[in-house]
N, C-alpha and C positions, 0 to 999 in steps of 0.2 A: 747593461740591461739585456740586451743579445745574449752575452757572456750564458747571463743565469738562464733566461728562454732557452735555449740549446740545452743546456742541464739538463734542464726541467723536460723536456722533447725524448730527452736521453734516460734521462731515469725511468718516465714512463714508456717508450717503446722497449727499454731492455726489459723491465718487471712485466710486460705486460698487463697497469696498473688501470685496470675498469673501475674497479672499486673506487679510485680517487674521484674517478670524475663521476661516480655515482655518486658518492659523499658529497661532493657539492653540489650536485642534484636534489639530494635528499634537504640540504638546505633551505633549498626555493621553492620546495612543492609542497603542496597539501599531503600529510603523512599516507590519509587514505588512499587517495591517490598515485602517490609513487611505490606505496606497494603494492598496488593492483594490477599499476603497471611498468615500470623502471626498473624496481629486483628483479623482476625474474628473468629478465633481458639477460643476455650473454652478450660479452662483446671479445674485441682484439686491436690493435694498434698496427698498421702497415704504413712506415713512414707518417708520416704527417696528413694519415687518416686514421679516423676512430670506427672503426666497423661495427656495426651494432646488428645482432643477430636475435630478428625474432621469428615465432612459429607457423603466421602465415601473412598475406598479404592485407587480410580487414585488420589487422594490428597494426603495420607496420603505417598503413593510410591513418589511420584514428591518432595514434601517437607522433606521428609527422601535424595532423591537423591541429591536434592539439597540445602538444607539450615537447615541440620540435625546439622552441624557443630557450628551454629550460635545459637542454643537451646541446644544444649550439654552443650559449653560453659559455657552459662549462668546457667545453672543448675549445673552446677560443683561449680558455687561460694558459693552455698549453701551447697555440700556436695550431691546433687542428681542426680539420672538420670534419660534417659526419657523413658516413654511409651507412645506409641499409641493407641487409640481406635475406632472406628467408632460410630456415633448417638452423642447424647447429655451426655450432663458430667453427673455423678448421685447425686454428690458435688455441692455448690452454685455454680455457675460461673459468670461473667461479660455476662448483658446484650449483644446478639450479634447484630452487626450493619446489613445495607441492604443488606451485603453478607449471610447472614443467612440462610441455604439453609436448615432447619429442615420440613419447606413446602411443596418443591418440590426439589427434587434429579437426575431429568431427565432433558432433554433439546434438544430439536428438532427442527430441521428448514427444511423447503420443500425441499433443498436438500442435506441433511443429510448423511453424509459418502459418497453422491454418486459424478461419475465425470460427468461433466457437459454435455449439448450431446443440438443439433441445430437440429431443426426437424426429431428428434428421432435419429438421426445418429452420433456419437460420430467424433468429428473432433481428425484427425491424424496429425503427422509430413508429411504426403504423400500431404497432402491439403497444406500446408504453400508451395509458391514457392520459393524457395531460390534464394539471388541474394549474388553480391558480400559483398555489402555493409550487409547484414545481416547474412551472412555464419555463422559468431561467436556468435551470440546469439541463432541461432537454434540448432550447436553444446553444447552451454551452458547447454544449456533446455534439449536437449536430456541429456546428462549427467547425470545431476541432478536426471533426470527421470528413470535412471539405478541404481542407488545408492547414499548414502550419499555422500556428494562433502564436500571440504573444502570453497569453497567459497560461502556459505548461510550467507546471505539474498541473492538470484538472486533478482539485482534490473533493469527491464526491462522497459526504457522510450522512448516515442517520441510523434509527433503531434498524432493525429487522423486523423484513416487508414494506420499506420504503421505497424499494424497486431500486435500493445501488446496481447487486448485481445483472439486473435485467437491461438498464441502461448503460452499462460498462458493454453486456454483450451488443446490442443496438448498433453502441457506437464500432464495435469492431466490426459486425457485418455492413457499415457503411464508411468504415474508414479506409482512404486509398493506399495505394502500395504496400508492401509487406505489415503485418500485422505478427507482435509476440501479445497474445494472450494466455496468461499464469494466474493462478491464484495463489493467495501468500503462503496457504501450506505447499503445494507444488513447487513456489522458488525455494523452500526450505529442503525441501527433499532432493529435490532434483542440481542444487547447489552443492548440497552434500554428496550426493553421489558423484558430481563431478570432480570434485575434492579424494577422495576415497579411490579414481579411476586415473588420480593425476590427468585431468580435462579439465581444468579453471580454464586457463585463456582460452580453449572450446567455447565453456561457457558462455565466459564474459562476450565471444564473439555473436553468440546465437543470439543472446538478448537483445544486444547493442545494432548487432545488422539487421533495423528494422526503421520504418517511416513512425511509426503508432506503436508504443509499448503501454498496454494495459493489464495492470495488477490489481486482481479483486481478492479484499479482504486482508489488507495490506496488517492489520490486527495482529495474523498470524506469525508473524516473523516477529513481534516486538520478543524483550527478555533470550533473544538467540543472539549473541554476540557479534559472532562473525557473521553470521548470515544478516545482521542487520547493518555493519560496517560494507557489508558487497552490496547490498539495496541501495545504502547511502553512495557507493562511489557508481553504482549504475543510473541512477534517478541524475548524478551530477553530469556524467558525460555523456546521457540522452540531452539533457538538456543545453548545455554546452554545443553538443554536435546539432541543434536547432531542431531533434523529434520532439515529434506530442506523447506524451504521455497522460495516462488516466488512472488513478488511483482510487479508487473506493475502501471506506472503514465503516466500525461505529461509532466513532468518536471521532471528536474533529481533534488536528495533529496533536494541539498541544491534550488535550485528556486523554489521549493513547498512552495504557501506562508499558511499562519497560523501553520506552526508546530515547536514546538519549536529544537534551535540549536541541544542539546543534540538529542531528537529524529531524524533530519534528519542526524546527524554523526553516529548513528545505521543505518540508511537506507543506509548509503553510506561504512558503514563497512566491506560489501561482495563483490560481483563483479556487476558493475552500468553499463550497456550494452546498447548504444543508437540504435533504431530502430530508419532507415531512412524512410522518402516516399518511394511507392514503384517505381520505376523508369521503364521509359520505357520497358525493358524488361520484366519486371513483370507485367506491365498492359496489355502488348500484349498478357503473358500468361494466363492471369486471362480470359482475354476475347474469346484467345481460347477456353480455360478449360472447358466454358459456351455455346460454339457449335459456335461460332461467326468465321466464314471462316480466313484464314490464309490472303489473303488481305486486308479483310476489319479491322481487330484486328491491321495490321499494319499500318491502314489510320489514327484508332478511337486514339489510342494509346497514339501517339504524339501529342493530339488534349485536350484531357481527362485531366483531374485534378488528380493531383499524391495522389491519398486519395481511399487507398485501399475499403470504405466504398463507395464513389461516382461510382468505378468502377465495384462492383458487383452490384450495381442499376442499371446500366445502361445494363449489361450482361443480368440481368431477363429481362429488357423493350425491347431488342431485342430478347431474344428467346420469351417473351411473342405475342409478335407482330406476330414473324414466325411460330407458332404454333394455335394460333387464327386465322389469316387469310392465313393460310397454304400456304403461301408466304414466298420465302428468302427473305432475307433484303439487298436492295440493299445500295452501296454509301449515293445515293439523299436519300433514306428513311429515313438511319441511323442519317443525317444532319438533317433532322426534328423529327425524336422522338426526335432527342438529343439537341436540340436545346438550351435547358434551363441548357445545364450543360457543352457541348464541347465549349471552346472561349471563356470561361467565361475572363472581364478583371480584373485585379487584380487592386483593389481603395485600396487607402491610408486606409481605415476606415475599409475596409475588411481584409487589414492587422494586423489593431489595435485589433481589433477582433481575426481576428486567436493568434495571440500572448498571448492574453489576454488567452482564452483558455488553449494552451499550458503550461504559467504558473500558473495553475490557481487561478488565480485573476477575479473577476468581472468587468465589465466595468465601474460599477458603484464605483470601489473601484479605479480604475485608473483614473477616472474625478474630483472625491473626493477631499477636503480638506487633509483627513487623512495621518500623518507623522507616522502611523506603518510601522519599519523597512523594513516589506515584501512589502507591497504598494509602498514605495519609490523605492526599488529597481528593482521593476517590473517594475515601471513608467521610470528609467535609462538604465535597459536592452532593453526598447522595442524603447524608444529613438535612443539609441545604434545603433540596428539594423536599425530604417527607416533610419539613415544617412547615411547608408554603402546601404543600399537596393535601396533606392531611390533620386531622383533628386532635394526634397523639403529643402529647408528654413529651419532652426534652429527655425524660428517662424512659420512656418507652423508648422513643427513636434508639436512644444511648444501648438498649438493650438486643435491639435490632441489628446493629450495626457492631455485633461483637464483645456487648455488655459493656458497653463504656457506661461510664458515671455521667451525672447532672454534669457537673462541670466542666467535660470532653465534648458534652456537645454544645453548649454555651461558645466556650471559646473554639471552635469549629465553625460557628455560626458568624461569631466577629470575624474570621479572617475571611472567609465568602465575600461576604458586606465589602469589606475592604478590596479585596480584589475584583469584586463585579465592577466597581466604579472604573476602573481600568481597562477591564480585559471584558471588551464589548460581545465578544467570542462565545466567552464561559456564561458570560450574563443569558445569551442566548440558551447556549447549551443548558443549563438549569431550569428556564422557561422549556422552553420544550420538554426535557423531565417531569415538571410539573403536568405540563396539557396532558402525559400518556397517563400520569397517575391517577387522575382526577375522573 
């Protein structure tokens, strides 16, 4: 037994043989994971140590914390252990791939450590109005924003104007220690770019060395591959590493189309918080808030589109009016600035559209041919909803949704049914489809 250990000591200090003991690495770890972080590691063998050479010291801590175990291991079959170094190995090592950060070591984006702020003024929890329906996701956020919580990932969904992203910002201007605030087209760009600059492990280190990482609009990354397998191995080792994280969509995980199951069963891992519309009492308030008189906020109110983004456009177009022609806004006024947005009627096609949105899918992806999983079941969900929403035909609906036949949405319809009994989530999700259409 000695005999072959020695051998075995021998073969790999002469070969200088890293790769072995990464191959048995590669056995024990999560795929995504050990290529995010174990490839692109360099290593060397001096005696009966395993040198392990990475690019700077938040790597070398992170991967000691968390996957020290998994390189012990495999280092012990040999008879070694390991060390850490920082820069490049001074031994041969394996060419390193586009993680290779010996380039560049830094990594910066315009808003870098900082919390996010709307014409220079950092939004509070004081700005968010609270209703009944939202009471629990603002308690959530505040939370989270006082300390480590056990229920990270905060996964915060609803239409647009539910106020996700306003309570995402809230919680970053009250969340302690360093704060990564991104939105999912900026982790898309800004990952790419670091890919393109040979800066990944940069990257991965700016996100990762934070207390609170919040990603608004996490949508935008679904259908981008790589950039949605680095989401997935960043959301695992915030979480692992015990950060808060906060997540905002318009769909709750599992109705996010393009991302794969595994990754929306991490998203749905922590606590999944639906934001409603904001409901009359809230548009009343919004429109006070904005200087708009106590009767007239209650005339516009119940008039007004439940879409907290519709209703602060229209706040400005009346104080703008009142302040330019240094006139209050009467009734009659209000009904003609507003004309383009109070009374609006709700059409079949305008609800195809908002749905479409919410989960998002493209329109083009719902009129489509295409039998991807997610496509399908958009096209069933949204089905769903116009039967229970509206007063149309089985072949109207069918028509609406890409000219399907009587019989497409029929059996569209049964498998809903079937899966609502189950999946308490989507039952939701549909109910509220319904109240926007209605």
């Amino acid at each position: 037994m000695r005999l072959m250990h020695s051998l075995q000591t021998q073969a790999l200090n002469s070969n200088a043989d890293w790769d072995k003991i990464k191959g048995i690495v590669r056995e024990k770890m999560d795929a995504a994971a050990f290529d995010s972080w174990i490839a692109p590691l360099s290593g060397f063998t001096d005696g009966n140590i395993l040198n392990i050479v990475a690019p700077n010291q938040f790597s070398i801590d992170f991967i000691k914390r968390t996957y020290m175990h998994f390189l012990a291991d495999a280092a012990g079959e040999f008879g070694m252990t390991v060390s850490f170094g920082l820069g490049r190995a001074g031994a041969p090592s394996p060419k390193l791939s586009v993680n290779d950060n010996s380039q560049k070591t830094d990594f910066k984006i315009p808003t870098s450590g900082q919390r996010p702020a709307t014409n220079d003024q950092k939004i509070t929890f004081d700005d968010f109005i609270i209703s009944e329906q939202n009471a629990f996701a603002v308690t959530a956020c505040r939370k989270l924003a006082e300390s480590s919580v056990s229920f990270s990932p905060l996964f915060l969904y609803g239409a647009s104007g539910s106020g996700k992203s306003m309570l995402a910002r809230a919680t970053a201007t009250a969340a302690r220690g360093r704060v990564v605030f991104m939105t999912g087209a900026q982790f898309v760009s800004e990952f790419l770019r670091a890919m393109s600059e040979r800066a990944v492990f940069a990257f991965k280190d700016f996100v990762r060395n934070c207390d609170t990482f919040i990603l608004d609009d996490v949508q935008q990354i679904a259908g981008k591959r790589a950039c949605s397998e680095e989401f997935m191995t960043t959301i695992l080792d915030l979480i692992q590493g015990g950060k808060n994280v906060v997540l905002t969509a318009c769909a709750a995980p599992a109705a996010i189309s393009g991302f794969e199951r595994r990754l929306q069963s991490i998203l749905a891992s922590g606590l999944s918080v639906d934001l409603t519309a904001p409901d009359k009492f809230v548009r009343r308030a919004m429109l006070m808030r904005a200087g708009v008189s106590a009767d007239l906020s209650e005339t516009l109110a119940g008039r007004v589109p439940a879409d907290g983004h519709i209703v602060a456009g229209l706040s400005k177009k009346i104080r703008a009016f009142s302040e330019l022609m240094n006139s209050p806004v009467t009734a009659e006024i209000a009904e003609r600035l507003l004309s383009d947005a109070i009374g609006v009627q709700k059409t079949p096609l305008a609800m195809v559209k908002n749905m479409s949105a919410r989960l998002g899918v493209s329109m083009e992806d719902v009129a489509s041919s295409s039998r991807m999983r997610a496509h399908v079941r958009a096209r069933q969900i949204m089905m769903a909803a116009l039967k229970h929403a509206t007063k149309l035909s089985l072949s109207e609906i069918g028509q609406l949704i890409g000219g399907r036949d009587h019989a497409t949405v029929l059996y569209a319809l049964a498998q809903i049914e079937k899966l609502k009994s189950s999946d308490l989530m989507l039952a939701a999700e549909i109910e509220q489809m319904v109240a926007e259409c209605r």
